[in-house]
BALUM-798612 format. One record per residue (C-alpha): residue number from 1; residue in one letter; x, z, y. Coordinates in steps of 0.02 Angstrom, whole numbers, plus 50000, padded with zeros to 5 digits. Last residue first. Example, Ala and Ser with C-alpha at 12.3 -4.5 7.8 and 13.67 -1.06 7.14 Angstrom:
BEGIN
<site 2 'S' <50684 50357 49947>>
<site 1 'A' <50615 50390 49775>>
***
This chain:
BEGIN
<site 114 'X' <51553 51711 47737>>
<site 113 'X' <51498 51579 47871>>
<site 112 'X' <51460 51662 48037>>
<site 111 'X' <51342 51614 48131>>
<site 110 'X' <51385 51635 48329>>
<site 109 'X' <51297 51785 48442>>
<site 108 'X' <51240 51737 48604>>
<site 107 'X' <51118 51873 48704>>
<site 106 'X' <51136 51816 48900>>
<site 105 'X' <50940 51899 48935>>
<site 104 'X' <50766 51813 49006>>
<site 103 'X' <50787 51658 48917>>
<site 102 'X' <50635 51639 48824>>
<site 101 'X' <50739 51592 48655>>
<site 100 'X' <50888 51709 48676>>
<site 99 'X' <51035 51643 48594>>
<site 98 'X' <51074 51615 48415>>
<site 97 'X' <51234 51493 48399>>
<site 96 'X' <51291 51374 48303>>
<site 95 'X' <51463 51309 48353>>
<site 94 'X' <51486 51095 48328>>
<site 93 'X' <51572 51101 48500>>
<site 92 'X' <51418 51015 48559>>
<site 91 'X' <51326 51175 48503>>
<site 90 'X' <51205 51183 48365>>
<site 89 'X' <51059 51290 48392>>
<site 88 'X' <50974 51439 48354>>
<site 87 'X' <50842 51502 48454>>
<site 86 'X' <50796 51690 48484>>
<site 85 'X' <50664 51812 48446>>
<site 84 'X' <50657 51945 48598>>
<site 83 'X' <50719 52125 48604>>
<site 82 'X' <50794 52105 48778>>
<site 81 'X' <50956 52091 48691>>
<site 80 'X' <50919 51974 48567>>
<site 79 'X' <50829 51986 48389>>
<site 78 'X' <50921 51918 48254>>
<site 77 'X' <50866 51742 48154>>
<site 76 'X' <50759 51789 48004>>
<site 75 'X' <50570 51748 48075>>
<site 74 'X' <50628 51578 48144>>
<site 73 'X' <50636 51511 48321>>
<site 72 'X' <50769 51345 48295>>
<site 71 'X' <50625 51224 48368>>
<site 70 'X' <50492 51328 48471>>
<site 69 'X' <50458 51232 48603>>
<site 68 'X' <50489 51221 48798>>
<site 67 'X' <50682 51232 48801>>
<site 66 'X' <50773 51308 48891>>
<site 65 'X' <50899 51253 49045>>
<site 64 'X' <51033 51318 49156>>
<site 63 'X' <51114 51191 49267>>
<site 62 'X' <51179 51331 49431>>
<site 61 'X' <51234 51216 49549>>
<site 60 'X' <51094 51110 49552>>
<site 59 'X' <50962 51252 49582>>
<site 58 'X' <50785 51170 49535>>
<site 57 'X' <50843 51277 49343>>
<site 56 'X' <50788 51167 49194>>
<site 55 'X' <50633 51200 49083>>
<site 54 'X' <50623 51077 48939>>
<site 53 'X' <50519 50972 48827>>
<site 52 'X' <50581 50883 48687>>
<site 51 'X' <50564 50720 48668>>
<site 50 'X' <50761 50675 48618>>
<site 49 'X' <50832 50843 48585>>
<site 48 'X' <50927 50767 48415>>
<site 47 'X' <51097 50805 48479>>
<site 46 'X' <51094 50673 48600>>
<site 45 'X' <50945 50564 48582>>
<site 44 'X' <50913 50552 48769>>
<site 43 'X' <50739 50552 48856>>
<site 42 'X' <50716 50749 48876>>
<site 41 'X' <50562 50797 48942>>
<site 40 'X' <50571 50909 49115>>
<site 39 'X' <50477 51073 49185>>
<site 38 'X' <50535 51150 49341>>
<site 37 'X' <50618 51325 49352>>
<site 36 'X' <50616 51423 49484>>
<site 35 'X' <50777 51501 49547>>
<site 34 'X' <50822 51699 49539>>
<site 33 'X' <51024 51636 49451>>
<site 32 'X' <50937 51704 49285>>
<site 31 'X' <50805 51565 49305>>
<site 30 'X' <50625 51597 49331>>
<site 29 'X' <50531 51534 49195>>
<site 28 'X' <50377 51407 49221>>
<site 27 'X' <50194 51468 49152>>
<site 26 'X' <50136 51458 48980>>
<site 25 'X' <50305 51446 48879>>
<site 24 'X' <50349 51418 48718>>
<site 23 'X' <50243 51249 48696>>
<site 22 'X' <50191 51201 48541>>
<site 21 'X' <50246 51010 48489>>
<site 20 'X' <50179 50857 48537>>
<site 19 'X' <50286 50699 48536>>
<site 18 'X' <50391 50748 48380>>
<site 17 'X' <50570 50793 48407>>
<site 16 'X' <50704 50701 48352>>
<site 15 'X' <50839 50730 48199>>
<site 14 'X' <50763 50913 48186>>
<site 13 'X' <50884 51064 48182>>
<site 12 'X' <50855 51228 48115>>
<site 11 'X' <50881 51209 47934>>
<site 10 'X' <51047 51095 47969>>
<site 9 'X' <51126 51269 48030>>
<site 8 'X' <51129 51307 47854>>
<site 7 'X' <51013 51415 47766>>
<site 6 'X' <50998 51483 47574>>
<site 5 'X' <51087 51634 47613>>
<site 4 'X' <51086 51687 47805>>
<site 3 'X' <51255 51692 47871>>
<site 2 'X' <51334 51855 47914>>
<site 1 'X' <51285 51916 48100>>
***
């Protein structure tokens, strides 16, 4: 996908989340490994995910999460596989990356600067 003029990955990203924010989900998602999901707020600051609301798979082994809100979720980012909206978000690695918001498919497709 070529990068999106007049956005930076900065557009998408909030320093902290707000206390209340829209949920993205209604019920809990099953995970792609067939686990439930159980629903979890996030305490740390890392990455600016600090109150934000998350589903994370009860299957230890497996560590999937997604988040409960709609932070990243824009009209202009690509559709997935599944034919979903999808996140983007800044990677550890410093990599931003669209992936499927609802997580029900493996889409990831980087930004690309041109």
């Amino acid at each position: 996908m070529p990068f999106i003029a007049g956005m930076s990955p900065a557009t998408f990203i909030s320093p902290e989340m707000p206390e209340a924010t829209p949920r993205l989900f209604s019920t809990a998602p099953d995970c792609y490994c067939g686990a439930r999901m159980s629903r979890r707020r996030t305490n740390r600051n890392d990455n600016g995910n600090k109150n934000r609301w998350r589903y994370e798979c009860r299957d230890r082994s497996c560590k999937k999460i997604v988040f409960d809100d709609w932070e990243g979720v824009r009209d202009e980012n690509p559709l997935c596989d599944c034919e979903e909206f999808t996140r983007g978000q800044m990677k550890r690695d410093g990599v931003f990356v669209f992936r499927c918001a609802r997580n029900e498919c493996y889409f990831r497709e980087e930004l690309q600067d041109d």
